[in-house]
VEXRO-484575 format. One record per residue (C-alpha): residue in one letter; x, y, z. Coordinates in steps of 0.5 Angstrom, whole numbers, plus 500, padded with zeros to 3 digits. Layout:
# residues N
AXYZ...
//
This chain:
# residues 468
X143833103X137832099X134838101X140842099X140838092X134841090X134845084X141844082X140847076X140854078X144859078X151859074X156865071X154866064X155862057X159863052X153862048X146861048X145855045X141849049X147846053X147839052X148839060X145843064X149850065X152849073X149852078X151850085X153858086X152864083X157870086X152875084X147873089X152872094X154879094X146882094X146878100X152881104X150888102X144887107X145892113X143891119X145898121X139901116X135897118X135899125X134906122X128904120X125901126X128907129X124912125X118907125X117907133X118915133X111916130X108913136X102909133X101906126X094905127X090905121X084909124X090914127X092921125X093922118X095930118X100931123X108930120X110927126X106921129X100916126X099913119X099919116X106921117X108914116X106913109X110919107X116917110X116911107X113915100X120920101X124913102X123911096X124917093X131917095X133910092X130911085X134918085X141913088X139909082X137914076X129915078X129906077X123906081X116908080X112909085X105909086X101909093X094904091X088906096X081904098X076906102X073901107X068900113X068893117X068890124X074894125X073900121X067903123X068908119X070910112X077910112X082910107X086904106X093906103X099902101X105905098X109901093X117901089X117898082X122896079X120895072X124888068X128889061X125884058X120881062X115886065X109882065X112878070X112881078X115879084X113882090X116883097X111886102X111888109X105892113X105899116X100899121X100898129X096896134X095895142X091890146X084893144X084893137X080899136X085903140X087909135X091914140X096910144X103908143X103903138X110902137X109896132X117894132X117887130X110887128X111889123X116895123X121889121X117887115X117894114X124895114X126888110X122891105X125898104X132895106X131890099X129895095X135900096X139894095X136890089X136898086X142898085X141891080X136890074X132885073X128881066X122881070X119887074X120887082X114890087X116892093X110895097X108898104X101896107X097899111X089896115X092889116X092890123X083891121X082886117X088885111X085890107X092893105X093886102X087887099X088893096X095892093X092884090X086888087X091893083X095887081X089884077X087891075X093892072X095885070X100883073X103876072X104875080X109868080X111870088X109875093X114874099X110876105X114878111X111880118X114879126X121876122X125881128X125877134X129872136X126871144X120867144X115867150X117859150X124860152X127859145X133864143X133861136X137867132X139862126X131859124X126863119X119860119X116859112X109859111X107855105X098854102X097846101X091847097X089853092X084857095X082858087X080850086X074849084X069842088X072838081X079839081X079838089X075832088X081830082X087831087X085828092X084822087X091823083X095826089X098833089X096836096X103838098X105842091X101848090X106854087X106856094X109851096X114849090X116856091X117856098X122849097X125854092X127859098X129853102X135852097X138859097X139860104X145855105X148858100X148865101X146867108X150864113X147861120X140861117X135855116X128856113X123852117X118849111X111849115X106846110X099851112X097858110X099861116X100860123X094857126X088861126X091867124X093870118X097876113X097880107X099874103X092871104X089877100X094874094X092868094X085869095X087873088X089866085X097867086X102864090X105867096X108865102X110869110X116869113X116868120X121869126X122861129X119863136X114869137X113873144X106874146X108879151X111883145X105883140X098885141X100889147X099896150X107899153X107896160X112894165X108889170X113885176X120887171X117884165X117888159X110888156X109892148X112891141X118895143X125897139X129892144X125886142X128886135X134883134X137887127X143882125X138876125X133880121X139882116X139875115X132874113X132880109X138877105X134872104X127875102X133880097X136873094X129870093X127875090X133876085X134869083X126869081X126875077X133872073X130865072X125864066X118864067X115857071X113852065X106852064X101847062X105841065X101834065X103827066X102820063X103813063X098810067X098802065X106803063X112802067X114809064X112817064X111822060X112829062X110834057X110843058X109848053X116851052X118858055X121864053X129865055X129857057X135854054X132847058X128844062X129840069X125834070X123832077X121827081X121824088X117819093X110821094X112822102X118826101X118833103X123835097X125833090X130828090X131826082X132830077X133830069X137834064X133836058X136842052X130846049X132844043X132836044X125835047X120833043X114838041X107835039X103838034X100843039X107845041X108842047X115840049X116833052X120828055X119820057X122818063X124811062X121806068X120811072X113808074X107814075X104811080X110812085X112818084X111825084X114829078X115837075X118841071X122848072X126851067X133854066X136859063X143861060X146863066X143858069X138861073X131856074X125856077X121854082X119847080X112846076X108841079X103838073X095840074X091846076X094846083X101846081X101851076X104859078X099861073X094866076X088862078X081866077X077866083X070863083X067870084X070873077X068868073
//
């Protein structure tokens, strides 16, 4: 399947040396992967939505001091769950707890906003962070309901868990680059804890290259009748928020609306879960969210880095957004009973393999351009990236959903211009009918998402208009 295909050069037992291969190191299974997947417990992370349910409203703007119910309470289990993995794992992790103090439509009050946050720092790449995020808070019908039980189940005790679950997991493990495994409160209000933890990434310089966000990713009984345990959706940006009146003007000239880092990161994912997570397909949906709606990974792109939401396939209205009730037999309310825990296994499993097949891959290339206008061949350049022992160059038809053809390229054998820049030229293999990119590889095989050429493409942070 073409689809599968994808990235064919991505994970590989390790080599013997570390001299670029003159064939690309294979990459069709990496066994370490398998295993982080398959210790996913479903058990745990019933524990955890268990335990969420227990403080009876998660609202933003509800009770921060008792020990056993609101926010406040929340926070500090989840603060102390932390806590127990890093010392499980040798004090790995640091912790952090980033806050801001809001008012708006919906906090009509001064109301502080607190995420709270796990960092396992990268060996030998720290700058480079990967982040997994799920929101703590939780709401009935009326929005402004602070006292009522909220148990938040599904949305997004699930997310919640998916979070707590990967790091326990992924703890165990180090990584090149730096894993951020965040806790977000005030979605709810107005994604103010997204806001929050991508202003402390820019504050603090992090080079985001994906943040998974993960919210209603526990039910598998839609409102429509569907019953689909086997299917996550995965919600993917077009355009970059960031691009300026030019750049869009340039794109919609020279093609590239489908090849945000978002995007390219999400067909990335799409590659792991045949391999790795039984009995799950990833469902590519080309928009930011869902129609009209929105998540934390909205404030990380706002911010200019890629990002993406996972989703259970078919949502049930009567469980999100509202108050517990029972009305003719029918089960209203985000209740436990929503959330089926061996299909959010799945997902989690996926969100902790996606998460450590970036952090062993080597960074995404930078300042990938194309030429050949007026020749039957292209000429894809890139500027070389450390830890890459080679390069894979992409392309496929301007209609097709995924990559389809690639090209092996050792570091050592591209040509570098004067400026430092690595290059190959693909042969009759006409610029005006394909679209192309550049991911890179390391030794054990591990590569990245694909880097489409141009401003839309790069996994670069792209600076907001408002910073310049």
């Amino acid at each position: 399947m073409r689809a599968a295909a994808l990235l064919t050069a991505l994970i590989a037992l390790p080599l013997a040396a570390w001299a670029a291969p003159a064939t690309p190191p294979a990459a069709d299974f990496h066994p370490g992967l398998r295993h982080i997947a398959q210790a996913v417990s479903p058990a745990a992370l019933q524990d955890t939505v268990r335990t969420l349910v227990g403080f009876g409203t998660r609202h933003t703007l509800s009770e921060t001091a008792s020990n056993t119910r609101g926010i406040g309470a929340a926070r500090r289990w989840v603060k102390s769950r932390f806590a127990t993995i890093s010392t499980d794992c040798g004090g790995c992790l640091q912790i952090i707890t980033p806050a801001q103090t809001f008012t708006g439509p919906r906090i009509p009050r001064p109301t502080e906003v607190q995420d709270v946050v796990a960092i396992l720092r990268g060996t030998s790449d720290p700058q480079r962070v990967i982040v997994i995020t799920g929101h703590l808070d939780s709401r009935v019908t009326d929005i402004m309901n602070s006292t009522s039980d909220a148990p938040g189940a599904d949305d997004d005790g699930s997310g919640v868990a998916a979070v707590i679950e990967a790091v326990r997991v992924l703890s165990k493990y180090r990584f090149p680059a730096t894993l951020v495994f965040a806790v977000d409160s005030g979605e709810e209000q107005g994604l103010y804890g997204g806001k929050v933890l991508a202003g402390y990434a820019v504050a603090h310089g992090w080079q985001v290259e994906a943040d998974l966000n993960n919210d209603i990713i526990g039910g598998i009984s839609g409102e429509d009748g569907v019953i689909d345990n086997t299917t996550v959706r995965l919600f993917a940006q077009g355009l970059k928020s960031t691009l300026t009146p030019q750049q869009v003007r340039t794109l919609n000239y020279t093609g590239g609306e489908v090849d945000s880092p978002s995007r390219n990161l999400a067909r990335f994912i799409g590659t792991l879960a045949p391999r790795y997570v039984d009995n799950l397909h990833v469902r590519l949906v080309y928009r930011t969210d869902r129609y009209q709606r929105g998540g934390d990974q909205v404030e990380f792109l706002d911010a200019g880095y890629p990002a993406v939401r996972f989703t259970e396939r078919s949502e049930n209205y009567t469980h999100e957004h509202q108050d517990v009730r029972k009305v003719n037999g029918q089960q209203y309310g985000d209740v436990l009973a929503g959330v089926d825990f061996p299909y959010l296994a799945k997902v989690t499993a996926l969100n902790a393999v996606a998460m450590a097949a970036l952090a062993r891959a080597p960074a995404p290339p930078a300042g990938v351009v194309i030429s050949g206008a007026v020749t039957v061949d292209t000429t894809v350049r890139r500027q070389p990236v450390p830890g890459a022992v080679g390069y894979r160059v992409w392309w496929r038809d301007t209609t097709a959903p995924a990559w389809q053809h690639s090209r092996w390229v050792p570091a050592d054998t591209a040509a570098r211009g004067r400026d430092g820049a690595l290059s190959i030229t693909l042969d009759k293999v006409n610029i005006d009918d394909w679209f192309f990119g550049v991911s890179s590889v390391s030794a054990d095989g591990y590569a990245s998402p694909v880097v489409f050429p141009g401003p839309n493409g790069d996994f670069a942070r792209s600076v907001p208009a408002a910073e310049h």
